[in-house]
N, C-alpha and C positions, 0 to 999 in steps of 0.2 A: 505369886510364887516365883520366885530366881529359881534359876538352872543355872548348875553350877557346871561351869567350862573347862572341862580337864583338857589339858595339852594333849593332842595326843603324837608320836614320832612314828615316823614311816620306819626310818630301822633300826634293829634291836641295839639293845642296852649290852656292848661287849665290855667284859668283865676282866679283868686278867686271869682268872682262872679259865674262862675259853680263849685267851691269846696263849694260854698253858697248853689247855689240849688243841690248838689249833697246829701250835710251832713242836707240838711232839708227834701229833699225825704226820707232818709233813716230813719230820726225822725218819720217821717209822718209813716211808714212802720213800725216801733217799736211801736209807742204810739197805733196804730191799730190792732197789735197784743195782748199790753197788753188790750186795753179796750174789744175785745175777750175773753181774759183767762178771766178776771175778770165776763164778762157775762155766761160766760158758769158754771163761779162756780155762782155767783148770782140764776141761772134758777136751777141748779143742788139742792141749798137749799131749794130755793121754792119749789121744785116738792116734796121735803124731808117733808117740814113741811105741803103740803097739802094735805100729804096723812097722815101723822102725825095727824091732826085734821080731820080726818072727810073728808076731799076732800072738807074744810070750810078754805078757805084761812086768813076772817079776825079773823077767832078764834086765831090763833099769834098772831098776830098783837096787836090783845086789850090785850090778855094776856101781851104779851112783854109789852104794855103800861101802863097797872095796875103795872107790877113789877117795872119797872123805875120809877113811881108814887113815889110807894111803899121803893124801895132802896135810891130815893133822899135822904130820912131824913138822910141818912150817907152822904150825900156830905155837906165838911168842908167851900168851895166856895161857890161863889152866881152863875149865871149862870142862863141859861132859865131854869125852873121847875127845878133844880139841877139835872142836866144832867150829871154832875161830867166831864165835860170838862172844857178844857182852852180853850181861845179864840181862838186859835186853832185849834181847834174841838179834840184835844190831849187828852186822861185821865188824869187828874190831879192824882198824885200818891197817895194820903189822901185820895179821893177816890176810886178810886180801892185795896185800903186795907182795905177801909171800906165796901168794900159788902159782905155782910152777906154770910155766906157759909150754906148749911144746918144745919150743926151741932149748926150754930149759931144765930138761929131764936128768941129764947128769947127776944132780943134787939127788942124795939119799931119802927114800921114801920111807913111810911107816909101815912095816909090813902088814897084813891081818891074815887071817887064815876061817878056813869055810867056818871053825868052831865061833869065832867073834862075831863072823858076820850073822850067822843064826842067831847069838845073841843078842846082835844089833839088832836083827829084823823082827824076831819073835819067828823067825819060820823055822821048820823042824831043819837039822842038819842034815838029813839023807835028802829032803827036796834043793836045800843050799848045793848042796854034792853035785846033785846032779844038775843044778841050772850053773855053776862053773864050768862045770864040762861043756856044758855047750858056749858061755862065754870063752873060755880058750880055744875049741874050734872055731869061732867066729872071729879070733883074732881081738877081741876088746881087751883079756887080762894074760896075763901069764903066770905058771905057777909053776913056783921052783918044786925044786925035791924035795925040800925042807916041809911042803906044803904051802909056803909063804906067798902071798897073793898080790899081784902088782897091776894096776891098770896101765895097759899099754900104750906105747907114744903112738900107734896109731888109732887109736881110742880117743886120746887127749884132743889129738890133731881134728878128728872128724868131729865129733861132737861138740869141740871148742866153736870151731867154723860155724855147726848148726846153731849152736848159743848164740853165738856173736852177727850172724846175719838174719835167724829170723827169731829166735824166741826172745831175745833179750830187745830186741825193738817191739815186739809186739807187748813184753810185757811192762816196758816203758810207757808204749802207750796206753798200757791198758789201768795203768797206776796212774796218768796225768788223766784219763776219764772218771777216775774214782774219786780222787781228788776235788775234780769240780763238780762231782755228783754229791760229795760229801760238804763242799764250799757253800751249795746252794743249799745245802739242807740247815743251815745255821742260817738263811735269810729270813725270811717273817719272822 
């Protein structure tokens, strides 16, 4: 009697169907790293600007939303409320060279008033009401008689400074770590 001599292989037989689920685990395991960094810088901002205002989370918020109001009238495009995006969600470049820097306040703004901004926000207009009031005491907007709602150049000023010296580097960096978290995630 022969015995018959089957080969046998010390390692498995990879298929492209497990180089499939291998290189989509390893996706899954990048895209969840970055959507971490991204959180932890997200929460790291907030904790910044809620202690920035008061320990008053929506005083940003309107604020930021009075200023976008306020800066559309420089967006050269149509777009939601002149958001100064492309369809995108991209900055159109005419607009980002169109926003006003401190120096450059002069130039006429788009007004809004507490009713748009409720709009914008979805938040009720009597809590809008009263978080203006306390951004005009704080000195961030000003509001005509008309009602009309203007973010102040010394708003512009301070906040520009906090952009451009630590958020905007950190969020530089924190988009060139996602970037290579997301680079490697296309390797195997």
């Amino acid at each position: 009697m022969s015995s018959s001599v089957q080969p046998h292989s010390a390692s498995p037989i990879v298929t492209d169907a497990s180089n499939d689920a291998i290189s989509h685990a390893f996706a899954h395991r990048s895209l969840r790293s970055v959507a971490l960094l991204l959180a932890r810088h997200e929460i790291r901002n907030l904790r910044r600007w809620f202690e920035e205002f008061d320990r008053d989370i929506l005083l940003p918020i309107l604020l930021g939303e009075i200023a976008l109001h306020n800066i559309g009238a420089f967006d050269t495009g149509g777009g939601r409320g002149g958001d100064g995006e492309d369809k995108g969600g991209r900055p159109r470049q005419a607009a980002v060279e169109a926003v006003p820097t401190a120096l450059d306040l002069d130039c006429a703004m788009k007004p809004c008033n507490a009713y748009s901004i409720a709009a914008a926000t979805g938040l009720p207009r009597e809590t809008v009401r009263r978080k203006i009031v306390r951004l005009v005491e704080l000195g961030w907007i000003s509001r005509q008689d008309n009602g009309h709602l203007f973010v102040s150049r010394e708003a512009l000023a301070h906040f520009g400074r906090l952009l451009s010296s630590r958020e905007l580097s950190e969020l530089l960096e924190t988009a060139d770590r996602a970037r290579a978290l997301l680079d490697t995630s296309e390797a195997p």
